[in-house]
N, C-alpha and C positions, 0 to 999 in steps of 0.2 A: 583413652583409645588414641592410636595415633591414627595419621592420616593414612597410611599402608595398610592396616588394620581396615580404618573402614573403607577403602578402594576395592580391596579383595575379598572381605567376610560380608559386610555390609551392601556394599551395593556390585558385586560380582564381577567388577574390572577386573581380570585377574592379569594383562597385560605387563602391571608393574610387581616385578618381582620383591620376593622376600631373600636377601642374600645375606647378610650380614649381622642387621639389627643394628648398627654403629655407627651408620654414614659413613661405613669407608670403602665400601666397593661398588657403587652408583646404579646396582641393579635396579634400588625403586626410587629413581627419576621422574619425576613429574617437573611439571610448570607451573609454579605458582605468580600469578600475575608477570610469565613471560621469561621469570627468572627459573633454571635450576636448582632445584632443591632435592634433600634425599627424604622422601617419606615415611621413613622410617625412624626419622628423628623427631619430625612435627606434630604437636596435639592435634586432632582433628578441629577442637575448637577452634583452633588461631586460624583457619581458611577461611571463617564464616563470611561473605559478601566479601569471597577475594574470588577470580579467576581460574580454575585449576584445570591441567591439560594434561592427560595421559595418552599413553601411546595409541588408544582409542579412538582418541580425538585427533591424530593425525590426518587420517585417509581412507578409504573405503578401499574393500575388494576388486569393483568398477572402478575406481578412481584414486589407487595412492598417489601420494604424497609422491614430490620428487625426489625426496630423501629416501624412502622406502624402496623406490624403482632401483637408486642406483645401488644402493645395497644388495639389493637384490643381482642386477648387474655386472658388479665387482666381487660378487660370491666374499662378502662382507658379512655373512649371517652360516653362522656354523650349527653349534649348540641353541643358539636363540635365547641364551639367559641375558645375556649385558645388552640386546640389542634394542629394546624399548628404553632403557635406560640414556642408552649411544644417541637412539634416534631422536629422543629429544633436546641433550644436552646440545648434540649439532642443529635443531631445528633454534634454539635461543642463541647461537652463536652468528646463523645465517640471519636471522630477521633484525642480528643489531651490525652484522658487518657481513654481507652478503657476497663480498670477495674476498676471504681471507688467506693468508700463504700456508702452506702447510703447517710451518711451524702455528700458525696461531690455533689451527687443527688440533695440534697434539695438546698443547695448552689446555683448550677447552676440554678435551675428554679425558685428562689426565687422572678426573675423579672415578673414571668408568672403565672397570676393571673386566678383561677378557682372558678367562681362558686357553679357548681351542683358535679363535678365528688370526691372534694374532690381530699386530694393527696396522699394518700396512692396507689391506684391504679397506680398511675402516675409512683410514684415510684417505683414502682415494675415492672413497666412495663419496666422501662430505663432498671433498674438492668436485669432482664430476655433479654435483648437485647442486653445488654453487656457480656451477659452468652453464647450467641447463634453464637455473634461475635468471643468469645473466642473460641468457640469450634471449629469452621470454618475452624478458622488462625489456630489450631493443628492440626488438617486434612488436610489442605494446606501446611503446616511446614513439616509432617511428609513421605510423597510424594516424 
């Protein structure tokens, strides 16, 4: 059983998508231990006492994520299939370089394959989140 398998039959995540089966178009993105990975390539065994984060594990209804806002925001969410995928592969890109240029944007989600939404939105959307992040940390910094 892979890890995608048991996320969405097994225990009902059903956030992370089934796109491919091949790990090439990053719909079922999860985090394992922080990193990006496609779940649709990993035995479920190999997680066992590792950390795993799905789009679930972002942010609440009450309370998303500030990745989720600005997407939302930047009308970054069209179809809504690549977007759990997106939302996390930006969320491991922000927590290990929390200012990055665009280009390092496009890098990172290069594995995450869209559609309808186009990626200029996308992009902007990271960037504005890592804008919001920064200002956060100066306001908690300066306290």
């Amino acid at each position: 059983m892979t890890l995608l398998e048991l996320l969405r039959g097994n225990l009902r995540l059903t956030g992370t998508k089934n796109g491919c089966s091949a790990g090439e178009c990053g719909a079922c993105t999860v985090l394992l231990d922080g990193e990006p990975v496609c779940s649709c390539l990993l035995l479920a065994p190999k997680v066992d006492n590792r950390e795993v984060v799905t789009v679930e594990g972002l942010g609440t209804p009450e309370n998303l994520h500030p990745l989720q806002r600005a997407f939302m925001e930047q009308g970054a969410v069209h179809c809504g299939f690549c977007t759990p995928g997106v939302l996390l592969t930006a969320k491991a890109l922000l927590d290990k370089n929390p200012n990055p240029t665009e280009e390092e944007v496009k890098n990172a989600i290069a594995g995450n394959l869209c559609r309808c939404t186009g990626y200029v939105p996308i992009v902007r959307a990271i960037l504005e989140a890592a804008r919001e992040e920064t200002k956060l940390l100066d306001v908690v910094n300066k306290k």
